[in-house]
C-alpha positions in Angstrom: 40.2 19.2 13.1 38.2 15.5 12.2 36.6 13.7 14.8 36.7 10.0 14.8 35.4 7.4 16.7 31.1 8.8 17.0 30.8 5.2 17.1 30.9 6.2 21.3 27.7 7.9 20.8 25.1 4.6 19.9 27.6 2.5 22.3 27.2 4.7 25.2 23.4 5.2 25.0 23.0 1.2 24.3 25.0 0.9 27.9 23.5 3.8 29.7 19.6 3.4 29.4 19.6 -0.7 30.7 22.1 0.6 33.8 20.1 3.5 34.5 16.5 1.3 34.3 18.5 -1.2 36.8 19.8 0.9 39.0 16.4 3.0 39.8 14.4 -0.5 39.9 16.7 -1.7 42.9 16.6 1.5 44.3 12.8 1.5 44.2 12.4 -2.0 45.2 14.8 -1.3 48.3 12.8 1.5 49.2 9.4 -0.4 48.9 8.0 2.4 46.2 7.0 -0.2 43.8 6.9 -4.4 44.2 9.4 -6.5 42.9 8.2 -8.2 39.4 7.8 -6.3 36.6 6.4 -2.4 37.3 6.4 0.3 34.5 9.8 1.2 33.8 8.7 5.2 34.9 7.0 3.5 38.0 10.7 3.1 39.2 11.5 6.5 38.5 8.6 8.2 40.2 9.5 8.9 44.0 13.0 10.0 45.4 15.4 9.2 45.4 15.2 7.4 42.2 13.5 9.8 40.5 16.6 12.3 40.8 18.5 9.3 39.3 16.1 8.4 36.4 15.9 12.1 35.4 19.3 13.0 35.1 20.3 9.9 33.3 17.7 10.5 30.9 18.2 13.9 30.2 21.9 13.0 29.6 20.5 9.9 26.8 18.1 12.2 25.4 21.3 14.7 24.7 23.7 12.1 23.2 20.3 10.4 21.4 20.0 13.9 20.0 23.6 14.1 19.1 23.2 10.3 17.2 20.2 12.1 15.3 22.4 14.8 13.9 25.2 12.6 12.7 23.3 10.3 11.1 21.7 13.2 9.1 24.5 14.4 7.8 25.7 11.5 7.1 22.7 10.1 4.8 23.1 14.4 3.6 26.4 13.6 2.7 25.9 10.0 0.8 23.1 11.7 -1.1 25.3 15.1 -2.5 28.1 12.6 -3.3 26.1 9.4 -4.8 23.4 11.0 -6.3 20.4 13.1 -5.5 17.9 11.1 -7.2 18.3 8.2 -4.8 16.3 9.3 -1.8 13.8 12.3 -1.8 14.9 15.0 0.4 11.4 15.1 2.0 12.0 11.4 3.4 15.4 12.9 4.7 13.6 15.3 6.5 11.0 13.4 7.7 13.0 10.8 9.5 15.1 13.6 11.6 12.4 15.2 12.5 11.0 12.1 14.2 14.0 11.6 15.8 14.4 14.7 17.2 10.5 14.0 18.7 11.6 11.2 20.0 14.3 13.1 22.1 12.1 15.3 23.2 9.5 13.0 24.2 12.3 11.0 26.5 13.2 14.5 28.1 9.9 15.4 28.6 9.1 11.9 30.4 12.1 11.9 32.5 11.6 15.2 33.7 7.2 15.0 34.5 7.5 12.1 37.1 4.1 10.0 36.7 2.9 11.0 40.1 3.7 14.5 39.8 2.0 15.2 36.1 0.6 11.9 34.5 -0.8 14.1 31.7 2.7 15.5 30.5 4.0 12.3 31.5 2.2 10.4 29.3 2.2 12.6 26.5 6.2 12.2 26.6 6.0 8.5 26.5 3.6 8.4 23.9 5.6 10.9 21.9 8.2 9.1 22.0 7.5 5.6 21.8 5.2 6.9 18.4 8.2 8.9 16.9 10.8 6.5 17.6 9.0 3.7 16.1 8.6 6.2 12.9 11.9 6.5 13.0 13.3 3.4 13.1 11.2 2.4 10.1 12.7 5.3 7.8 16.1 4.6 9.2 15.6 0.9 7.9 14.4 2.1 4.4 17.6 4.5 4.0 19.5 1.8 5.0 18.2 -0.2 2.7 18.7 2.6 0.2 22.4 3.1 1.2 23.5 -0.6 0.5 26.3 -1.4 -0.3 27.9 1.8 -0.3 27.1 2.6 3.6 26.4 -0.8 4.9 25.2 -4.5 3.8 21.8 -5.9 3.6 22.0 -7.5 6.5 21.8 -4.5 8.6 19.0 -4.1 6.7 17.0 -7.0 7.9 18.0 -7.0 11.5 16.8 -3.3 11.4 13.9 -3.9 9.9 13.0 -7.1 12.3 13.4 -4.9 15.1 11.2 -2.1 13.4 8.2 -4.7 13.8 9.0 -5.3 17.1 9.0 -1.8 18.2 5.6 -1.7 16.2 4.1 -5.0 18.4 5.6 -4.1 21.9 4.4 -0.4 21.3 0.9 -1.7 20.6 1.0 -4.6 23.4 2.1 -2.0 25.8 -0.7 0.4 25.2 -3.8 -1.8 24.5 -3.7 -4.1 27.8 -2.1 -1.5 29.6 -5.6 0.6 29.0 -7.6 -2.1 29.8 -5.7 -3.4 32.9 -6.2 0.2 34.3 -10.0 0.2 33.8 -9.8 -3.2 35.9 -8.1 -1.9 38.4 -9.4 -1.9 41.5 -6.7 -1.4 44.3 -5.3 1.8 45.8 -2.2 2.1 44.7 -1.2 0.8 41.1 2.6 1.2 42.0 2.0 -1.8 44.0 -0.2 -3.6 41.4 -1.3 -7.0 43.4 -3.1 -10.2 41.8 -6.2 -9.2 44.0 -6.2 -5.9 42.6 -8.2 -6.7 39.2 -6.4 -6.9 35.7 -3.2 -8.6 36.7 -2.7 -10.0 33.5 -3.2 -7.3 31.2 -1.0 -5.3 33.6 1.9 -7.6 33.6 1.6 -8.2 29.7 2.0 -4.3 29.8 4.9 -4.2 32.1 6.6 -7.3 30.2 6.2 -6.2 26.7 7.4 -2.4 27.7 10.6 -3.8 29.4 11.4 -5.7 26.0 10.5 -2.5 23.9 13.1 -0.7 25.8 15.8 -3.3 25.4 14.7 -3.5 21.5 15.1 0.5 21.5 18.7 -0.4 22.8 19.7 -3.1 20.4 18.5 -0.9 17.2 20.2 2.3 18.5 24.1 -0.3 18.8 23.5 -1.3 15.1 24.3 2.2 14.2 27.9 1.5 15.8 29.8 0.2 12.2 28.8 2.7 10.5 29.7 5.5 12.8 33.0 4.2 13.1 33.1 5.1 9.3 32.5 8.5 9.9 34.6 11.5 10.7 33.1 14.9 11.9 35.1 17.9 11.4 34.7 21.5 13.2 31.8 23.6 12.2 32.7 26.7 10.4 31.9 29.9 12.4 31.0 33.0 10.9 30.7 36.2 13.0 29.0 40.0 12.3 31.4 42.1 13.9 29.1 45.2 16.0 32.0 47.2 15.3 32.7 46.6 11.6 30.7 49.0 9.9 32.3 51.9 12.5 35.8 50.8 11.6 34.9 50.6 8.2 33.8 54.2 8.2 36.8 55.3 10.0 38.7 53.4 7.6 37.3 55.7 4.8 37.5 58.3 6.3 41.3 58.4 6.7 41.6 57.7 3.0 39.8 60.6 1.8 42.2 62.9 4.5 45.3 61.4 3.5 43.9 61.7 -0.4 43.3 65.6 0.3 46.6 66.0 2.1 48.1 64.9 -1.2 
């Protein structure tokens, strides 16, 4: 039985990671955790109940991201037995699932090690898979760019390759003056980050420029939705080693010779 419409896939995670991010910054701002503006986007995820919320929504994106990671390589498998497999090394291949399966877990692994609870896993997560992601995206361009026209146009190349950069720039502007505004910082609690607090502007351009990163995460995963509509995903075959085969086998045998001998 073929499976149509994976195009749900990218569309769902595009819709689900902004609501989720929304929903647990209200909560958190209702419940006076963090102060209204821009905070990290795992700052609103940190206490309960909001953390309950931002976990489980993430776990559930990291599956379906997962999911999206799979089908796409089998699809680019799939272009490459049929059109040739001198057009892309298989090494590339390789290469770009592996960093988005890293990516996955990276997302799992942040939503699960709130940043109050362990900031060293936490932050291992994010940087896992802000890193892999942005690897990712930049092989996904260059087999896009590969796949033309057979898979899609070159247009989908440059919009996926202008939001490649961007995940580069925000990644960087996220990290640098979010290091330095924490070395300012001289307040006691940096949920509540406050002008009088030391670094404010590093810590906002942080805050800002991770916000947009996410949303560019978003807008690159929903260009995948065309070409996912192309696709159609049948059952796996399943093979299965019977425990009892070899006995019934024997058995099997075993009549034979009888029923030889009785003749």
């Amino acid at each position: 039985m073929a499976y149509g419409k994976l195009y749900v896939l990218p569309l769902s995670l595009f819709i689900l990671i902004p609501v989720t991010f929304i929903i647990t910054y209200t909560i958190s701002v209702q419940w006076d955790h963090v102060v209204p503006g821009f905070p990290y986007i795992s700052e609103t995820g940190t206490l309960s109940p909001e953390s309950c919320i931002f976990a489980q929504c993430l776990n559930i994106a990291a599956l379906l991201l997962g999911c999206c990671v799979y089908i796409r390589h089998r699809q680019v498998q799939q272009w490459r037995t049929e059109r040739g497999r001198n057009l892309v090394d298989e090494r590339i291949i390789t290469m770009t699932t592996c960093c988005g399966i890293l990516a996955c877990f990276g997302l799992d692994i942040l939503a699960n090690f709130q940043e109050t609870r362990v900031i060293a896993a936490h932050m291992v997560g994010a940087m896992t898979c802000f890193s892999a992601g942005t690897v990712y995206f930049c092989l996904q361009t260059y087999l896009s760019y590969k796949m033309v026209p057979a898979m899609n146009g070159i247009v989908i190349v440059y919009l996926r390759a202008t939001l490649s950069a961007l995940t580069l720039i925000l990644t960087i502007a996220t990290i640098v003056p979010g290091y330095i505004s924490m070395s300012e910082f001289q307040g006691n609690d940096y949920k509540k980050w406050l002008p009088a607090d030391g670094g404010w502007g590093w810590h906002v351009t942080s805050t800002i420029c991770e916000w947009i990163l996410a949303i560019v995460y978003c807008a690159f995963l929903v260009t995948f939705v065309p070409e996912f509509r192309l696709i159609n995903f049948e059952d796996p075959v399943v093979t299965i080693l019977y425990l009892d085969k070899k006995e019934s086998t024997t058995t099997l045998d075993k009549t034979e010779v009888t029923t030889s001998q009785d003749i």
